[in-house]
N, C-alpha and C positions, 0 to 999 in steps of 0.2 A: 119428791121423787125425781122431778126434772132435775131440780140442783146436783143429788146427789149422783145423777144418771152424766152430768157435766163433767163432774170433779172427779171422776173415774175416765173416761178421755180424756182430760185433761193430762191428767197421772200416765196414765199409758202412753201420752204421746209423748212428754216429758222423759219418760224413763226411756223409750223407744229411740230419740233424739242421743238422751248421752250415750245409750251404748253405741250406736253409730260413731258418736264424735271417740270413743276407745278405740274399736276398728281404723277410721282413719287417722289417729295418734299411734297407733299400733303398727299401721303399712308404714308412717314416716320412720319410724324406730328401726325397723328392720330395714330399713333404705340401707345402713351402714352393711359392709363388706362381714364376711366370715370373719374368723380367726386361723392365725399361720401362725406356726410359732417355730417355722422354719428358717434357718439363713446358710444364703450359700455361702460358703467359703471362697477365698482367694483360689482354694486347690480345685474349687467344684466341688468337693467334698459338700453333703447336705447337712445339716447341721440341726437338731431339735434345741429349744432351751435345754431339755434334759441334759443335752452331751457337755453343755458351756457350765463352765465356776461361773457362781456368782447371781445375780440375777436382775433382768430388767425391770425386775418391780419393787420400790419403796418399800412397798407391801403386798407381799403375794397374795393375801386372801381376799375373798371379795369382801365388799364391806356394801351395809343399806345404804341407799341413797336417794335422793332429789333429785330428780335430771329435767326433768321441767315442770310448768307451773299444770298441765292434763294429765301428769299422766303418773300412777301407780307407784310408789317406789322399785327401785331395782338394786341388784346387786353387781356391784362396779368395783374396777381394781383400775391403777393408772399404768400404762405401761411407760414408760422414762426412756427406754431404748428408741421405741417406734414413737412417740409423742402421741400414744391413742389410748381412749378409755376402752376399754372393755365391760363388755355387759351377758349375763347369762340370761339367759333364753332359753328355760326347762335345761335340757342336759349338755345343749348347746351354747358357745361363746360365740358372740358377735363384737364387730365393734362400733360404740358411737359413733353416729353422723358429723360430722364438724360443720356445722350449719347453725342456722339461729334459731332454731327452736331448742339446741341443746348447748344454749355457750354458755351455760353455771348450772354448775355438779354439785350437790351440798351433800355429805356423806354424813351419816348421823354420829357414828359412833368408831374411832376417835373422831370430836367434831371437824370437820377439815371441806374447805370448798376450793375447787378446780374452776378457773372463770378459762375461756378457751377467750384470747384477744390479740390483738398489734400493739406492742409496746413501739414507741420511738426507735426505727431504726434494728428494732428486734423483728425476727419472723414471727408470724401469726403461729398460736401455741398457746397450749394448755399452761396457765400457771395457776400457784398454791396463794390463795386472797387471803393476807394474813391480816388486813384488814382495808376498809374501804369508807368514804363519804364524799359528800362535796366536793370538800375543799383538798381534802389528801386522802389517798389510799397508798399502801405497801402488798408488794407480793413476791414471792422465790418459785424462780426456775431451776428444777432438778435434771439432773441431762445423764444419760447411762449411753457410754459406748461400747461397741464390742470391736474386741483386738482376737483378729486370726490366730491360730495354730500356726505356731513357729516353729518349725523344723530343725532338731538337731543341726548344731553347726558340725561335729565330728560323727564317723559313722559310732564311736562309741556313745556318742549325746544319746539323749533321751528328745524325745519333741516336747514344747511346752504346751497346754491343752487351751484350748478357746476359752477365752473370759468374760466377761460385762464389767465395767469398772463404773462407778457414778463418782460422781466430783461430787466438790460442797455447794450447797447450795449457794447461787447467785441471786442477791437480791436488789430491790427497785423501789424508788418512792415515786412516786407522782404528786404532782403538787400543780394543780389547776393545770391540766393537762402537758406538763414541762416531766419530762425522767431524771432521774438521777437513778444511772447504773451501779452499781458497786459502791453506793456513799461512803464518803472514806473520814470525812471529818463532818462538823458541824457548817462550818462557811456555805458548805452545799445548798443548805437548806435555808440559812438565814438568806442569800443572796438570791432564792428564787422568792422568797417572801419578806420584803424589805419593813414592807410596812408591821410585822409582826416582829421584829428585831428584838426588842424589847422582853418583851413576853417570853422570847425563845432564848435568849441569855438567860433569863431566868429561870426557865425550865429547864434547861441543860444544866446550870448548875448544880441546880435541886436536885434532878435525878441520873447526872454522872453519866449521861447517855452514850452509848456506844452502839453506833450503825451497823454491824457489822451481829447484832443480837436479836434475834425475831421477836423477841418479847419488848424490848427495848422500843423497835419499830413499830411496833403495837399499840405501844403506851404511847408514843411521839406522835401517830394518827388519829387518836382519839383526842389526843389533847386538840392536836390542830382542827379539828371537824367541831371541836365545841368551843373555840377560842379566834 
């Protein structure tokens, strides 16, 4: 009776402890700011997403996610204009913290991870981990800007309406902690790994590799993290 009179405090305090540790996972969470989804204009004019073409999101909808190793999945979208994740919060948007308890977003479905980091020479910023290990990883930075309402040049013009424009994506290898921005050709890589020269002639013949191709980049970090 004693044991089982043990193993029942024990359980309670156990149970008692993680829900605490949710709460304080919970206050860190909500550390991050509101959501705005306003921008002034050059005119002062205020500005909602709604009014602007276009949009600061990849992907507007939210999607399930990973945001770190305590805590519940959530529901997260990236934003590319402001370089911040968003997260719902019952009927509320907030935004992630950019702190280290939240620096890799793993999103389930399409599969896709957000590492938040300092590239060489890059500002610190959310990028898309299109793969990682060791010895190499690759990732792409997606960038959205917004261009003002442009005012008819003649009183018979029309104004042109506020935009979001995103470029193509910019991408990066790493290679034992060395960048290569925008790889342009193969020398890039042989020359930061000499001693793999060999190997890597080989495998760029074999599969015709082109830098500038995420899947490509893919295959090229995998290889190098097992070879």
């Amino acid at each position: 009776m004693k044991k089982i009179f043990f193993a029942l405090i024990v359980l309670i305090g156990s149970y008692a402890f993680s829900q605490n540790n949710i709460i304080l996972s919970r206050n860190d969470l909500l550390a991050g700011a509101s959501f705005d989804n306003r921008i002034s204009g050059a005119s002062g004019k205020i500005l909602s997403y709604d009014d602007i073409s276009g949009s600061p999101y990849p992907e507007k909808s939210f999607k399930d996610a990973k945001i770190a190793e305590n805590y519940q999945n959530t529901a997260v979208r990236y934003n590319a204009y402001k370089d911040e994740i968003e997260f719902k919060d019952g009927s509320e948007i907030r935004i992630l913290p950019k702190d280290s308890n939240f620096q890799r977003v793993e999103i389930t479905s399409p599969k896709q991870t957000l590492v938040y980091l300092t590239l060489e020479d890059e500002p610190t910023g959310y990028y898309y981990e299109i793969a990682n290990g060791k010895t190499a990883s690759a990732y792409k930075k997606i960038k959205t800007s917004f261009k003002d309402i442009q005012p008819a040049s003649t009183p018979y013009g029309t104004d042109q309406p506020a935009s979001f424009s995103t470029t193509a994506p910019t991408y990066f290898i790493v290679l034992d902690g060395k960048v290569i921005k925008k790889p342009k050709n193969q020398k890039q890589v042989i020359d930061l790994l000499p001693e793999k020269k060999g190997v890597l002639n080989s495998f760029f013949k074999e599969n015709k590799t082109k830098l500038d191709k995420e899947e490509d980049l893919k295959k090229l970090v995998t290889f190098l993290n097992q070879n």
